[in-house]
C-alpha angles and dihedrals in degrees: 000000000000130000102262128123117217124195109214112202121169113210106234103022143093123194130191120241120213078260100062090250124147108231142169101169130045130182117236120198133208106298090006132129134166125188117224132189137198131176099233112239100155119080118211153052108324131177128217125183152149104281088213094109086220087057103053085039076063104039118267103143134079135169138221140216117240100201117220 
């Protein structure tokens, strides 16, 4: 598993957390895991990656397609 921390953000979103906070980036620990859902508005080519700038060097990033 490792010890290291990773910080997801998707580039054009927003999600709600159980707290009613607007969010696109949230911190995962070791072993850890959390479960989001939006509903997709934004057409288009978008990017999400680890903010953690030796992650994305080693790819940890990826991006999706929001069909019109």
């Amino acid at each position: 598993m490792g010890s290291d921390f990773h910080t997801f953000h998707v580039h054009g979103h927003r999600w709600i957390t159980p707290g009613d906070v607007s969010r696109d980036t949230q911190t995962v620990g070791p072993a850890e895991s959390f479960r989001i859902r939006w509903r997709e508005d934004a057409p288009g080519t978008w990017l999400y990656h680890c903010h953690v700038n030796d992650h994305i060097v080693a790819g940890m990033q990826a991006k999706f397609v929001v069909l019109p």
